[in-house]
C-alpha positions, 0 to 999 in steps of 0.5 A, a space after each residue: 272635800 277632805 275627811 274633817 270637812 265631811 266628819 264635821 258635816 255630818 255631826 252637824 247633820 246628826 245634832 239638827 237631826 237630834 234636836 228635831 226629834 227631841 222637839 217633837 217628842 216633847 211636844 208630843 208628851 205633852 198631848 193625853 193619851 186617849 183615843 184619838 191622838 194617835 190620829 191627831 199626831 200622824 194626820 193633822 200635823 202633816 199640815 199643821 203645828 202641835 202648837 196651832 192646834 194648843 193654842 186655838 181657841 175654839 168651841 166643841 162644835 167648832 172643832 167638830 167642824 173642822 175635822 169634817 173641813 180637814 177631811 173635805 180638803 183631803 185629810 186622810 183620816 179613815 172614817 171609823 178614826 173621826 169620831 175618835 179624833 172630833 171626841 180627843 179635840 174636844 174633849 182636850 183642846 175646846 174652850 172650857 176643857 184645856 
C-alpha cells in the first residue's frame, strides 16, 4: 500500500473517530447533572442507547424496576450506586418529570 493510500486511510479513521465522540458528547450534555448519571453513562449504555433511555415512557415505579432487572442480568452497578441511579431515572426520565 503506497503512503497516499495509508495518509487517506487514516484521516478517514481519525474523522469516523471525531465525529463518534462528538455524538456521544452531545448526547451526553444533554443529561442533568446529579447523582446518579455518572452511573447512567458508564453502565447503562454499555447495553443500551441514550436515546432508548429518553424516549421510554415509563412510570417511576416502572424504572424502579428496571434498575433492579438491569442489575439481576448482570449490570454491574455497585450497590451503594442503585439508589442513586433509580432516584436520577426517576426523577429525569419518568412520565410526568421530562
Amino acid at each position: 500500500m503506497n503512503n497516499r493510500v495509508r495518509h487517506l486511510r487514516a484521516t478517514v479513521i481519525i474523522l469516523l473517530a471525531s465525529l463518534g465522540l462528538a455524538t456521544m458528547a452531545a448526547s451526553q450534555e444533554s443529561f442533568p447533572d446529579g447523582p446518579g448519571r455518572d452511573t447512567l453513562l458508564l453502565v447503562c449504555t454499555q447495553c443500551h442507547s441514550l436515546g432508548k433511555m429518553v424516549a421510554a415512557e415509563l412510570t417511576a415505579e416502572d424504572w424502579q424496576f428496571i434498575v433492579y432487572d438491569m442489575i439481576s442480568r448482570g449490570a454491574p452497578v455497585h450497590q451503594e450506586d442503585i439508589a442513586a441511579l433509580t432516584k436520577y431515572l426517576q426523577d429525569n426520565f419518568a412520565i410526568g418529570n421530562k
